[in-house]
DOPA-620187 format. One record per residue (C-alpha): x, y, z; residue number from 1. Coordinates in steps of 0.2 Angstrom, whole numbers. Layout:
<rs>
<r><X>X</X><Y>Y</Y><Z>Z</Z><doza>NUM</doza></r>
...
</rs>
This chain:
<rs>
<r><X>-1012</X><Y>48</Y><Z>-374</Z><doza>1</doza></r>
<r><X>-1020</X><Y>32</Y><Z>-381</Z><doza>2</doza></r>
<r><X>-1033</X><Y>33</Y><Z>-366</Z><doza>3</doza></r>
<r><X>-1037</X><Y>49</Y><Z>-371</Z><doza>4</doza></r>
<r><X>-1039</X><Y>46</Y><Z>-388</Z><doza>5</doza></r>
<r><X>-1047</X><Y>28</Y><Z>-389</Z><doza>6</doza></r>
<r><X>-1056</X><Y>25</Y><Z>-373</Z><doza>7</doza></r>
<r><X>-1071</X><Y>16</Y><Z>-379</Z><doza>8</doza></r>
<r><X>-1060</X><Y>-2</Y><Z>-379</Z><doza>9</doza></r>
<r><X>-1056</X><Y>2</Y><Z>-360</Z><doza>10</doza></r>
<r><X>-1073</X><Y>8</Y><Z>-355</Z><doza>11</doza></r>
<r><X>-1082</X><Y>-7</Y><Z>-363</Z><doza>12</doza></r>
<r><X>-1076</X><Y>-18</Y><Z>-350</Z><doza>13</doza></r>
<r><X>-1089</X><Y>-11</Y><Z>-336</Z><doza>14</doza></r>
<r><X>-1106</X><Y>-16</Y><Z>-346</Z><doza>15</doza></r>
<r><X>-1096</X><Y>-35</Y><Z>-349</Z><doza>16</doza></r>
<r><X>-1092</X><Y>-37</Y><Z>-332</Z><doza>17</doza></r>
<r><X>-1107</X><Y>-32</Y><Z>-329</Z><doza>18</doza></r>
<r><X>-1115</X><Y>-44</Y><Z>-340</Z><doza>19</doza></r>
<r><X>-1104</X><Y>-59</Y><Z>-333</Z><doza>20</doza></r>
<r><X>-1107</X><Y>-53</Y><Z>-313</Z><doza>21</doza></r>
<r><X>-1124</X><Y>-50</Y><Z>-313</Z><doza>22</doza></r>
<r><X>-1134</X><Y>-65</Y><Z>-315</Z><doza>23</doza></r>
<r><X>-1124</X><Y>-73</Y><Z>-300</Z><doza>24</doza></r>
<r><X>-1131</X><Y>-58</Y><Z>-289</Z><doza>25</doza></r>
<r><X>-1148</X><Y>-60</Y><Z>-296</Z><doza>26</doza></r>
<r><X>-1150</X><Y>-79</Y><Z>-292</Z><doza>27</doza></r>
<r><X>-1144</X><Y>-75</Y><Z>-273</Z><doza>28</doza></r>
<r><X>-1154</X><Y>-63</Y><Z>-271</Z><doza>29</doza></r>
<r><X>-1169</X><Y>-73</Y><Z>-276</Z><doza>30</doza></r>
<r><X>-1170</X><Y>-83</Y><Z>-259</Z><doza>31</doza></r>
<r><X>-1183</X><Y>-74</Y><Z>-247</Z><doza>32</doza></r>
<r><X>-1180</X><Y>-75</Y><Z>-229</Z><doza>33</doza></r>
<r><X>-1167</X><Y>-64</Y><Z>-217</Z><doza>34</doza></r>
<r><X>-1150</X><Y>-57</Y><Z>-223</Z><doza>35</doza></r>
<r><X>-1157</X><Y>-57</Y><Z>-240</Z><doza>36</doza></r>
<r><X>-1154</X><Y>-37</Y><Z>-243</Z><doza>37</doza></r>
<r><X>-1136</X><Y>-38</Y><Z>-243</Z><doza>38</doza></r>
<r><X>-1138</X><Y>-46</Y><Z>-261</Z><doza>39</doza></r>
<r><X>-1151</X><Y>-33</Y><Z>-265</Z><doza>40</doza></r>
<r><X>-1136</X><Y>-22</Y><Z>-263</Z><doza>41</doza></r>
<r><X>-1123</X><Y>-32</Y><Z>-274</Z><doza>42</doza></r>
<r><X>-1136</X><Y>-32</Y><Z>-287</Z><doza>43</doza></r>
<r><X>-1141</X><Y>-15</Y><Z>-287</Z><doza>44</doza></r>
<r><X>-1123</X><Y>-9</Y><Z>-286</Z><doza>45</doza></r>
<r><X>-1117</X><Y>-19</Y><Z>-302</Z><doza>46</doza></r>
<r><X>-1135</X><Y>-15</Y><Z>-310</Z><doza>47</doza></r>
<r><X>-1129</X><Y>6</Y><Z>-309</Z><doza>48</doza></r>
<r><X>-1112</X><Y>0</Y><Z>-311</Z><doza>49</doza></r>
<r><X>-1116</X><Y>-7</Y><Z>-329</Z><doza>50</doza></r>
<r><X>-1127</X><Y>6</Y><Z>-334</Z><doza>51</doza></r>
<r><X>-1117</X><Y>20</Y><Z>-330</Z><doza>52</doza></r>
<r><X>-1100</X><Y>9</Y><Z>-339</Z><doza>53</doza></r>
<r><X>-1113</X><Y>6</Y><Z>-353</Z><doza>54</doza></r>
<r><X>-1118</X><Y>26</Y><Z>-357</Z><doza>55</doza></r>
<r><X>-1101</X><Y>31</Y><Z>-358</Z><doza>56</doza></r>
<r><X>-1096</X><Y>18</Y><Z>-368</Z><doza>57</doza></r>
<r><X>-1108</X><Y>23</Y><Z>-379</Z><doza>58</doza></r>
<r><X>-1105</X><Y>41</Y><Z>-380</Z><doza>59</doza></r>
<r><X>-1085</X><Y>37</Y><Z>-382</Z><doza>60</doza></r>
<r><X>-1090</X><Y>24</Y><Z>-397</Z><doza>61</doza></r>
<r><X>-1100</X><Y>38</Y><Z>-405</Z><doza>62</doza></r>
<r><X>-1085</X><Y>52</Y><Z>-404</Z><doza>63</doza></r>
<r><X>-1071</X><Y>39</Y><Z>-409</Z><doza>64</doza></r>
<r><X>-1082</X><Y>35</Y><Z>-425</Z><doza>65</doza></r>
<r><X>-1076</X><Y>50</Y><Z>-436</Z><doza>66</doza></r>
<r><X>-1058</X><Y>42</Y><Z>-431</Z><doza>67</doza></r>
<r><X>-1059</X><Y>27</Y><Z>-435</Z><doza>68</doza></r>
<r><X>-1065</X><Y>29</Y><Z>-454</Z><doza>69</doza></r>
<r><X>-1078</X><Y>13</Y><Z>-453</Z><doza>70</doza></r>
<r><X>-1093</X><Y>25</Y><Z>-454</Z><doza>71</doza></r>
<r><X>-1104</X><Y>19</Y><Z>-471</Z><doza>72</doza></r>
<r><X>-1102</X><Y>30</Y><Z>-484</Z><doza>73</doza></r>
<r><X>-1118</X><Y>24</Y><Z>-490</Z><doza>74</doza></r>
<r><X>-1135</X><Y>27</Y><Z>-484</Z><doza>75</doza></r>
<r><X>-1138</X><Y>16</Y><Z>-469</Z><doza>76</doza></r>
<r><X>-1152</X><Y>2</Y><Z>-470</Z><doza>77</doza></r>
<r><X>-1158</X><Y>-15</Y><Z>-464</Z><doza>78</doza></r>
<r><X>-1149</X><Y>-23</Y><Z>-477</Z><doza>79</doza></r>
<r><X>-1134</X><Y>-21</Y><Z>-468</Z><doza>80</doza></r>
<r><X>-1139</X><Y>-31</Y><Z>-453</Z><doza>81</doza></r>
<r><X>-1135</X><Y>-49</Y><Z>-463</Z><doza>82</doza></r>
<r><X>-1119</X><Y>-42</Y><Z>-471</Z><doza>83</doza></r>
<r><X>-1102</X><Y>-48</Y><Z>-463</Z><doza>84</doza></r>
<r><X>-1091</X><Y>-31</Y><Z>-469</Z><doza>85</doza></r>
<r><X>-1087</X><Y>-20</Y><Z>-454</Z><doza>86</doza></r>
<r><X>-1100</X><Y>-8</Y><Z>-458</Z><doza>87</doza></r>
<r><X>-1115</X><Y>-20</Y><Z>-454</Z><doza>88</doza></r>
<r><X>-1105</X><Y>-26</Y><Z>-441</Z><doza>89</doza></r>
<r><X>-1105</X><Y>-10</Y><Z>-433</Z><doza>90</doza></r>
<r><X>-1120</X><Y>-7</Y><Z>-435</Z><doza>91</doza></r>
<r><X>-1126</X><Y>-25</Y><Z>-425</Z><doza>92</doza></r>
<r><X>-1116</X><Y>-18</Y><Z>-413</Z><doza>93</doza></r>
<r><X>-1123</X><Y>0</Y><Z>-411</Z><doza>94</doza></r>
<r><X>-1142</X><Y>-8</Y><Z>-409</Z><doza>95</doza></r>
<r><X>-1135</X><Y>-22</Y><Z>-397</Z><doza>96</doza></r>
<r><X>-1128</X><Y>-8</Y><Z>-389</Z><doza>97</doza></r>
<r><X>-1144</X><Y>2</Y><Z>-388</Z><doza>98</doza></r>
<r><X>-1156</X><Y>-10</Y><Z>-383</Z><doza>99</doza></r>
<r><X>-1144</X><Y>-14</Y><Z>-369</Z><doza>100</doza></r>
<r><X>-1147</X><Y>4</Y><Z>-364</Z><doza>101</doza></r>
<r><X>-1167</X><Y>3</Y><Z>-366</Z><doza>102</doza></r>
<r><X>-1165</X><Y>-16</Y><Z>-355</Z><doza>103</doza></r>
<r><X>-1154</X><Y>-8</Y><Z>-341</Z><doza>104</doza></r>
<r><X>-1166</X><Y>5</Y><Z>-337</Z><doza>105</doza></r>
<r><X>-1179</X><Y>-7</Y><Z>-335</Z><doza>106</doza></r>
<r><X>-1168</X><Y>-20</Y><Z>-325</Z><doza>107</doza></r>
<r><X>-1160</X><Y>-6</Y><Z>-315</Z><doza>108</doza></r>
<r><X>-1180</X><Y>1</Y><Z>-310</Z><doza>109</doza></r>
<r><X>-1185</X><Y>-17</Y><Z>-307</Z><doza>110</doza></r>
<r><X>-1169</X><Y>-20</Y><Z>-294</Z><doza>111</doza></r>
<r><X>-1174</X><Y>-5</Y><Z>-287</Z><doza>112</doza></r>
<r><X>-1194</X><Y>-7</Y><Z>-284</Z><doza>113</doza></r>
<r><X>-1196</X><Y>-4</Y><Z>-263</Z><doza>114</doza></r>
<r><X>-1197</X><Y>-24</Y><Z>-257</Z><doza>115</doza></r>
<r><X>-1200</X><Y>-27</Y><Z>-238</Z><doza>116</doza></r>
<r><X>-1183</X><Y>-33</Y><Z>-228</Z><doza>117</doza></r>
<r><X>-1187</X><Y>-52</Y><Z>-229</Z><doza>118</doza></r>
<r><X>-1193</X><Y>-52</Y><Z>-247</Z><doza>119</doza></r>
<r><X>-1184</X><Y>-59</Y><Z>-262</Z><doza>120</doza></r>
<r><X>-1178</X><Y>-46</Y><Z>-275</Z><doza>121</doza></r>
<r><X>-1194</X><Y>-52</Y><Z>-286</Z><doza>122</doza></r>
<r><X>-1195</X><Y>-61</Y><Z>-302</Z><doza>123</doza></r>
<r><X>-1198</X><Y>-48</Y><Z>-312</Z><doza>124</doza></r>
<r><X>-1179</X><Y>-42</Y><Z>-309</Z><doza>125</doza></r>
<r><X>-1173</X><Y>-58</Y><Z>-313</Z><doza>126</doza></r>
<r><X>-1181</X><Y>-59</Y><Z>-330</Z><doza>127</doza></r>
<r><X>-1176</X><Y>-42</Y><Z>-335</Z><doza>128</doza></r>
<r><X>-1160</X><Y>-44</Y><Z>-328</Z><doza>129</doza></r>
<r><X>-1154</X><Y>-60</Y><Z>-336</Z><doza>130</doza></r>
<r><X>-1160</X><Y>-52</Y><Z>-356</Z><doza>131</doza></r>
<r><X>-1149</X><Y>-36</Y><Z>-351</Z><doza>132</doza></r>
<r><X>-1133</X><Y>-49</Y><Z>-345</Z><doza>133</doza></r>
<r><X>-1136</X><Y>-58</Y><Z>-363</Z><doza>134</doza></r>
<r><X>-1137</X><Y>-41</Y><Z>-372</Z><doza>135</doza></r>
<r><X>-1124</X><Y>-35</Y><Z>-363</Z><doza>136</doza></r>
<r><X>-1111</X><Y>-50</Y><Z>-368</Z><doza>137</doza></r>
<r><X>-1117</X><Y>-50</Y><Z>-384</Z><doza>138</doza></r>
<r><X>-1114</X><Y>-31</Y><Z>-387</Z><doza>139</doza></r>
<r><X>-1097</X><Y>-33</Y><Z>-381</Z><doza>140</doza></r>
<r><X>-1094</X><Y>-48</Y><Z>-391</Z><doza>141</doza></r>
<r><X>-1097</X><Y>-40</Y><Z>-409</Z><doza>142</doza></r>
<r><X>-1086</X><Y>-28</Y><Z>-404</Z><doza>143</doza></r>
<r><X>-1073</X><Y>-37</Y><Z>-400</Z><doza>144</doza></r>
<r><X>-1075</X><Y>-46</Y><Z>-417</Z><doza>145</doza></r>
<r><X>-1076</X><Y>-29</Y><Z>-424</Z><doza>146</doza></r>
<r><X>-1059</X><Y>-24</Y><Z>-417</Z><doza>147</doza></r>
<r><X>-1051</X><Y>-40</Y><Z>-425</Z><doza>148</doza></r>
<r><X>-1061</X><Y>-41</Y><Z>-437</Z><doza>149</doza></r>
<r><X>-1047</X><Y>-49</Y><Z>-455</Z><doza>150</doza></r>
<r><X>-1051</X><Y>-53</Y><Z>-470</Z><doza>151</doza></r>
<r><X>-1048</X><Y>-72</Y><Z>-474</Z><doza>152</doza></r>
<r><X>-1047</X><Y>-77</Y><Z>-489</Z><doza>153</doza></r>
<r><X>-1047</X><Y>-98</Y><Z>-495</Z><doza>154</doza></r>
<r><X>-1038</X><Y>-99</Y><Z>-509</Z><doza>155</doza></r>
<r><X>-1044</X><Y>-115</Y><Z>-520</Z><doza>156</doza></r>
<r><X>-1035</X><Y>-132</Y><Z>-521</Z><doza>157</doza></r>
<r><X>-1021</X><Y>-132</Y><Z>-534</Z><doza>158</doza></r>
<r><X>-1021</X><Y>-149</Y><Z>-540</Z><doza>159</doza></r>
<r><X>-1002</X><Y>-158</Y><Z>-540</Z><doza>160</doza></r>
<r><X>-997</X><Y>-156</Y><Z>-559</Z><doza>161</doza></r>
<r><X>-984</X><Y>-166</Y><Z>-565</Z><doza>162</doza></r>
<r><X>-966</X><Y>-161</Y><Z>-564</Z><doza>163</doza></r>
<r><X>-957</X><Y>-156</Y><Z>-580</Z><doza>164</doza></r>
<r><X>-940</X><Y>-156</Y><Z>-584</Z><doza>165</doza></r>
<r><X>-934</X><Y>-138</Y><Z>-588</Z><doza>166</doza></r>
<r><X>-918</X><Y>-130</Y><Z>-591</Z><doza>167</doza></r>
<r><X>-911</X><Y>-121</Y><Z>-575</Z><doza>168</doza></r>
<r><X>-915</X><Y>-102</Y><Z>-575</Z><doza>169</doza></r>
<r><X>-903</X><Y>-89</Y><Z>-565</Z><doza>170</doza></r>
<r><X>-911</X><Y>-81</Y><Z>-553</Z><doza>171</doza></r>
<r><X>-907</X><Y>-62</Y><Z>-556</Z><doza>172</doza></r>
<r><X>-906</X><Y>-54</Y><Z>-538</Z><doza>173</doza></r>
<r><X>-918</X><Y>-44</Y><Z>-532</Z><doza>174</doza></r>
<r><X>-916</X><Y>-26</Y><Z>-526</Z><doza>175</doza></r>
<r><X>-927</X><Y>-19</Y><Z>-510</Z><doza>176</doza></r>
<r><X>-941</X><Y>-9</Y><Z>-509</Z><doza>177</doza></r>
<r><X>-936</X><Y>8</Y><Z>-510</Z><doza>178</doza></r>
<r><X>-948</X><Y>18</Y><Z>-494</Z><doza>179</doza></r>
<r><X>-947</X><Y>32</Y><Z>-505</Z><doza>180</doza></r>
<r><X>-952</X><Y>27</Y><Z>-521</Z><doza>181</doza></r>
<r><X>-971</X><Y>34</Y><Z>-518</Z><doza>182</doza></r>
<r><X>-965</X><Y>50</Y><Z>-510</Z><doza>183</doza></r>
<r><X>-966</X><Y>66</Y><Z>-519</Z><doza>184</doza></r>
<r><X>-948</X><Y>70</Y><Z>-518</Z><doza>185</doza></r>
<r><X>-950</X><Y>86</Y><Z>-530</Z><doza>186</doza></r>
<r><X>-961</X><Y>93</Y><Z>-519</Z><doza>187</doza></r>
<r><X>-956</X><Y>91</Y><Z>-503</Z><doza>188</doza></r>
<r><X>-941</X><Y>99</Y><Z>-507</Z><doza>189</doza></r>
<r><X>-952</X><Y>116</Y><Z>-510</Z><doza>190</doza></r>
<r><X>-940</X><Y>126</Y><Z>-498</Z><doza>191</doza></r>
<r><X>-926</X><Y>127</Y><Z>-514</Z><doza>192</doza></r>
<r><X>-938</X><Y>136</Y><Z>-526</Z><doza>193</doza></r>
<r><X>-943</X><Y>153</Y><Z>-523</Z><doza>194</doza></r>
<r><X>-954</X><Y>159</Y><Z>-511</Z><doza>195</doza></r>
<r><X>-969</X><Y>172</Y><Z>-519</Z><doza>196</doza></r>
<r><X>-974</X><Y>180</Y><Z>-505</Z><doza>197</doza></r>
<r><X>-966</X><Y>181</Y><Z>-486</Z><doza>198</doza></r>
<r><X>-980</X><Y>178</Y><Z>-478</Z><doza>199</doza></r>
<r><X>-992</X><Y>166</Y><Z>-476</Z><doza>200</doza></r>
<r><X>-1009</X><Y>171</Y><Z>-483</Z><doza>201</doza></r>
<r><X>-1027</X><Y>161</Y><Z>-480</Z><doza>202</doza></r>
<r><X>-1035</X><Y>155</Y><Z>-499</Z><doza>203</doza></r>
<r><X>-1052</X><Y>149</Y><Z>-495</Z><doza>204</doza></r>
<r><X>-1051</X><Y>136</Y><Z>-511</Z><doza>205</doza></r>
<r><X>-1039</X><Y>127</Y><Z>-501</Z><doza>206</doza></r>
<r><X>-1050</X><Y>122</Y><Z>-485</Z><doza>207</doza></r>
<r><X>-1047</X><Y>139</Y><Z>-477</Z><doza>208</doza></r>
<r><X>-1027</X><Y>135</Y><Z>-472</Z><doza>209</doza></r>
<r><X>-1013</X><Y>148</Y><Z>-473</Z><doza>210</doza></r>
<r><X>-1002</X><Y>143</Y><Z>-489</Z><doza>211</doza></r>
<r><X>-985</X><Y>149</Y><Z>-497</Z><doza>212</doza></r>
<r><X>-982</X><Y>148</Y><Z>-515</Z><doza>213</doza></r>
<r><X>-966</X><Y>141</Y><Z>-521</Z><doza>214</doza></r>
<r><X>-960</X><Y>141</Y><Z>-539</Z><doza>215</doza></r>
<r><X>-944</X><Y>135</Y><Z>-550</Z><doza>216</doza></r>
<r><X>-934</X><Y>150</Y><Z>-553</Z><doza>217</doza></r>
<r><X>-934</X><Y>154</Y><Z>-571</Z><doza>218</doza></r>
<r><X>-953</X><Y>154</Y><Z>-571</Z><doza>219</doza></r>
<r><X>-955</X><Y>166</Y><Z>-553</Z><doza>220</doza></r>
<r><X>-959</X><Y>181</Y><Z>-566</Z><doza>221</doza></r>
<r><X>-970</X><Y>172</Y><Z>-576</Z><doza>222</doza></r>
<r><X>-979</X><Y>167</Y><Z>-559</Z><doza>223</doza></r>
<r><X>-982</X><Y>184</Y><Z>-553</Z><doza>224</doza></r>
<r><X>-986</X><Y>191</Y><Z>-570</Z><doza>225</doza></r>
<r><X>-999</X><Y>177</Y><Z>-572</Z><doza>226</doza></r>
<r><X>-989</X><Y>170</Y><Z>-591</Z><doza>227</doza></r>
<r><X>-989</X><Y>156</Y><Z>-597</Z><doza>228</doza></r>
<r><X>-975</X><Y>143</Y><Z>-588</Z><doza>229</doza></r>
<r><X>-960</X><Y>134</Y><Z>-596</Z><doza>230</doza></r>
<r><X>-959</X><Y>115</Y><Z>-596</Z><doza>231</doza></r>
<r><X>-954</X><Y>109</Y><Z>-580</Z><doza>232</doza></r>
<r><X>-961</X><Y>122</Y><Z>-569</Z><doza>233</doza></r>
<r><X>-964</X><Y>116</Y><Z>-551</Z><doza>234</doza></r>
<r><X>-977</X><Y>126</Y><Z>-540</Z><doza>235</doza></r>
<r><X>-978</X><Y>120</Y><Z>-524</Z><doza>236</doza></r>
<r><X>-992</X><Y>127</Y><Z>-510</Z><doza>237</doza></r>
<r><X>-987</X><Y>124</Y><Z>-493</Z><doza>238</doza></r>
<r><X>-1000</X><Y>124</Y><Z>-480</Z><doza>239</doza></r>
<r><X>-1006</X><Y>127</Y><Z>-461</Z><doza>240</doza></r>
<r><X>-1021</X><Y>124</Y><Z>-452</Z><doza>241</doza></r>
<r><X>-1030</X><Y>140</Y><Z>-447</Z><doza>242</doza></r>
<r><X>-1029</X><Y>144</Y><Z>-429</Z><doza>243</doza></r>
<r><X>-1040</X><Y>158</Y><Z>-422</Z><doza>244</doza></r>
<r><X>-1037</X><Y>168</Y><Z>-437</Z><doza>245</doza></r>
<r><X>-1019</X><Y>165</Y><Z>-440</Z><doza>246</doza></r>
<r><X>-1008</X><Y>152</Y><Z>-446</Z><doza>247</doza></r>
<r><X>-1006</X><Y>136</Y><Z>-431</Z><doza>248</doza></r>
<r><X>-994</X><Y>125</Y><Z>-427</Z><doza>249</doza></r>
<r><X>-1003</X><Y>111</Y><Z>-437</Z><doza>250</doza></r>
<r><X>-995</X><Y>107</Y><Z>-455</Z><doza>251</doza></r>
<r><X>-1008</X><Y>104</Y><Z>-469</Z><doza>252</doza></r>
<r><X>-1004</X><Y>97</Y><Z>-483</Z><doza>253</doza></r>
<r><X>-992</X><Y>101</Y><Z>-500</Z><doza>254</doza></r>
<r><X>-1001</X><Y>104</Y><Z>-516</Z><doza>255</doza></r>
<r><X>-990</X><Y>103</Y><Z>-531</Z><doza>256</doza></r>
<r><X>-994</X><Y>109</Y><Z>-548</Z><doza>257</doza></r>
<r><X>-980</X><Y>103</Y><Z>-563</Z><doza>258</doza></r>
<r><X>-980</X><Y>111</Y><Z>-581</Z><doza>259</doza></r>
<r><X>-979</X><Y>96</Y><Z>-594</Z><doza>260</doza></r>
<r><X>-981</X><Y>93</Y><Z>-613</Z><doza>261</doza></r>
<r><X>-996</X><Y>83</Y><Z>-609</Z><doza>262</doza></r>
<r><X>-1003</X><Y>99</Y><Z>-600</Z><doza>263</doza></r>
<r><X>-1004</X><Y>104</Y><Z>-580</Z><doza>264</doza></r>
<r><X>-999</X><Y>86</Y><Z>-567</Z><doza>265</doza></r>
<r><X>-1006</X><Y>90</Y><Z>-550</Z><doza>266</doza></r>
<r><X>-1001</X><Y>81</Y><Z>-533</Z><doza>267</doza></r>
<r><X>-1009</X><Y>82</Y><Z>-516</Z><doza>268</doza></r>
<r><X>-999</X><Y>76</Y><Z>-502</Z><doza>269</doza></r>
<r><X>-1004</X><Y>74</Y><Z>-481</Z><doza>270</doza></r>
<r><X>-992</X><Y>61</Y><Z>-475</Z><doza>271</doza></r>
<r><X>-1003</X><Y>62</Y><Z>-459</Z><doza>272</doza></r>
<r><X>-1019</X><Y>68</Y><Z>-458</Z><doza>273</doza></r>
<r><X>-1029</X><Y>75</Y><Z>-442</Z><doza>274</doza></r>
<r><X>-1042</X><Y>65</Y><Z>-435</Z><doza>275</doza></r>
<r><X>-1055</X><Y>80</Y><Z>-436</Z><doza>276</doza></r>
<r><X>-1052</X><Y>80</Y><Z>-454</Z><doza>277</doza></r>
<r><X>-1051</X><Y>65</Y><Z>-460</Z><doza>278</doza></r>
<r><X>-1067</X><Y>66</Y><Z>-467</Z><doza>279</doza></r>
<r><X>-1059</X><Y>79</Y><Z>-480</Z><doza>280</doza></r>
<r><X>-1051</X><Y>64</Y><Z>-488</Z><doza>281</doza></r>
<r><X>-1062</X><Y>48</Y><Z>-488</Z><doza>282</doza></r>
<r><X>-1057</X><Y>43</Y><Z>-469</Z><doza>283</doza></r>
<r><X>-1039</X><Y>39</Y><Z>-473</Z><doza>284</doza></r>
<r><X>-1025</X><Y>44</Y><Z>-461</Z><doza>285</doza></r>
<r><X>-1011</X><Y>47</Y><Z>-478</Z><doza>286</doza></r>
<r><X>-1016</X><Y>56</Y><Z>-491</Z><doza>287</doza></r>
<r><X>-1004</X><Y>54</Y><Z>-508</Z><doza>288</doza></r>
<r><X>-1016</X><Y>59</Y><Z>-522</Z><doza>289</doza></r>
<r><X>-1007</X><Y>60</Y><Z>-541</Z><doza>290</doza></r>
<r><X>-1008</X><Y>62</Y><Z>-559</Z><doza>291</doza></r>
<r><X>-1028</X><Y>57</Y><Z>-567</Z><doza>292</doza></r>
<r><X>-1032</X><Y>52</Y><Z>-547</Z><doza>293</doza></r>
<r><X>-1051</X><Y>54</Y><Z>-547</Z><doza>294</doza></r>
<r><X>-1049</X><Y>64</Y><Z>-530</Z><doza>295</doza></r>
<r><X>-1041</X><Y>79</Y><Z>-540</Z><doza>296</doza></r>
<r><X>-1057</X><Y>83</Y><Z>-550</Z><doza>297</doza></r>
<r><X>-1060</X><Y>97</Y><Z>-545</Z><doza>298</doza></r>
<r><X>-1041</X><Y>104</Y><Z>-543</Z><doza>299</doza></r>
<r><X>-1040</X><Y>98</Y><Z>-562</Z><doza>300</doza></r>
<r><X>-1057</X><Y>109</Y><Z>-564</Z><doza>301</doza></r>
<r><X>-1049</X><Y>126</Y><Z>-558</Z><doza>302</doza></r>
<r><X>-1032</X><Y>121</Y><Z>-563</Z><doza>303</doza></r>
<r><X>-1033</X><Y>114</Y><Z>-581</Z><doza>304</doza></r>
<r><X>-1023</X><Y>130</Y><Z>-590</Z><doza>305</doza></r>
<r><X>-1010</X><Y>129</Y><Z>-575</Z><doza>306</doza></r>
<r><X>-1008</X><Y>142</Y><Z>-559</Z><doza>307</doza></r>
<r><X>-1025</X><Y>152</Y><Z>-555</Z><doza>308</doza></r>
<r><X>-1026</X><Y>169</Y><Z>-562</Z><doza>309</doza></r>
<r><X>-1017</X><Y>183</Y><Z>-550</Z><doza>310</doza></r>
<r><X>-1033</X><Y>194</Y><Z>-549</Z><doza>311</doza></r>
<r><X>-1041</X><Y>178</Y><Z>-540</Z><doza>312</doza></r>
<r><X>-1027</X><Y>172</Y><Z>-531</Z><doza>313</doza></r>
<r><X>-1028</X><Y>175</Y><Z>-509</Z><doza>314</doza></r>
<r><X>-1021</X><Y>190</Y><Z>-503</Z><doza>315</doza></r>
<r><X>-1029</X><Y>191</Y><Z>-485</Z><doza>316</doza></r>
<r><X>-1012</X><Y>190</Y><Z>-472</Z><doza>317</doza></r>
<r><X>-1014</X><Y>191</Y><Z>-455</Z><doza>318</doza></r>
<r><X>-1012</X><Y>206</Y><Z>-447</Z><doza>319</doza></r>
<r><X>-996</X><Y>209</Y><Z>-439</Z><doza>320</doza></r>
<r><X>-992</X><Y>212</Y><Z>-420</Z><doza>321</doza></r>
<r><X>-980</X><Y>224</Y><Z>-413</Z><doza>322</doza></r>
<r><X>-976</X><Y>215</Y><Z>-397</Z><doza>323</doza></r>
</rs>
């Protein structure tokens, strides 16, 4: 399952092989006289075998981008080039990766020209050949730096200081960490309020996924109705990805509306986010978005005297089967 979904680290291999291989073959191959076409061979057989490693590498780079969340969000320009963030280093790597391309088209016709049996595979191929190795090695080398790439920071010398004599402090012991302390543990318990309607129905303001409406109990009336919520109200909207026109297998995620003096507090939680649509939520694989969180604008927007009013709210189910 890893190859399938990250294959450009394995397929990168061919064009640097390549790149490492090729110069050697080249070099034999230069010596004119008989038994030279076997090296014609070993060079034209690496040359198609780099180029070939070197497309698909190129077209599995370009479909694992999305995934990966290190497109720019800014426009792309020049100035990126002489940056050292992962975005300009991307992008050194992407017109590495193309000239190499544009190179091994012109060293693989080259290789290929028609020579007579006891010729040399020419200068010409030589040249071209050795700028595509280096192009090659170099592509593969920002990449690797782009895989690895970590943020060191130095931190300045602290100069010695001079010890003073304090009284002893009690150290008061620590608790740990609780994992759960950023969880929205209200919410996720949606199944213990009550359900608004059986069946799952598609609201097109919340990215076109199948939700359920839960809500506290004492305020399920008021809900329906469309009055005004008690303190304390929880509504929670639990969510599926769409599926040829009916709810999938795929969770989305819970959005949770609370009733509080200071007015409405909306949460949006995706513990793990799709690849396909991570560009829904800035590239991040977990979404936990909470309180004035800059992501819920527009939920604040629609939501700012609490639930949406009934008349607007989704009605369209899917339609039943009797199989």
């Amino acid at each position: 399952m890893d190859w399938f979904a990250a294959p450009h680290a394995l397929l990168s291999h061919l064009p640097v092989a390549t790149g490492l291989l090729l110069p050697w073959a080249l070099l034999a191959a230069q010596r004119p006289g008989r038994g030279i076409r076997a090296w014609w061979t070993v060079s034209r057989y690496l040359g198609w075998l780099g180029l070939g490693g070197l497309l698909l590498s190129l077209l599995s780079g370009f479909f694992s981008l999305p995934g990966l969340g290190l497109v720019p969000a800014q426009r792309v320009s020049l100035r990126l080039l002489g940056g050292a963030g992962p975005e300009s280093l991307l992008l050194r790597h992407v017109l590495l990766g193309s000239c190499s391309l544009l190179l091994g088209g012109a060293a693989l016709w080259a290789m290929n020209r028609p020579r007579k049996e006891h010729q040399s595979l020419g200068l010409l191929a030589l040249v071209l050949g050795l700028l595509w190795s280096v192009l090659l090695v170099l592509t593969g080398d920002r990449g690797h730096g782009l895989a690895h790439l970590q943020k060191r920071t130095a931190a300045p010398p602290v100069p010695a200081a001079v010890p003073v004599p304090t009284a002893p402090t009690v150290r008061v012991p620590t608790t740990a960490r609780d994992p759960e302390a950023q969880a929205p543990l209200r919410a996720l318990d949606y199944a213990a309020l009550q359900p608004v309607h059986p069946d799952p129905v598609k609201s097109l303001a919340h990215g076109g996924r199948w939700i359920r409406a839960w809500v506290s109990p004492e305020a399920a009336a008021a809900y329906r109705a469309g009055g005004t919520l008690p303190l304390g109200t929880l509504v929670v909207l639990s969510s599926q990805e769409d599926r040829w026109g009916r709810p999938g297998p795929e969770v989305g995620p819970l959005y949770a509306l609370e009733i509080q003096a200071a007015g409405p507090s909306l949460t949006f939680y995706w513990p793990r986010v799709p690849a396909e649509r991570r560009r829904e939520v800035a590239g991040a694989d977990r979404a936990y978005w909470r309180g004035g969180d800059t992501q819920l604008e527009a939920c604040r927007t629609c939501h700012a005297a609490g639930p949406a009013d009934p008349a607007k709210r989704s009605r369209w189910r899917p339609a039943r089967r009797n199989d």
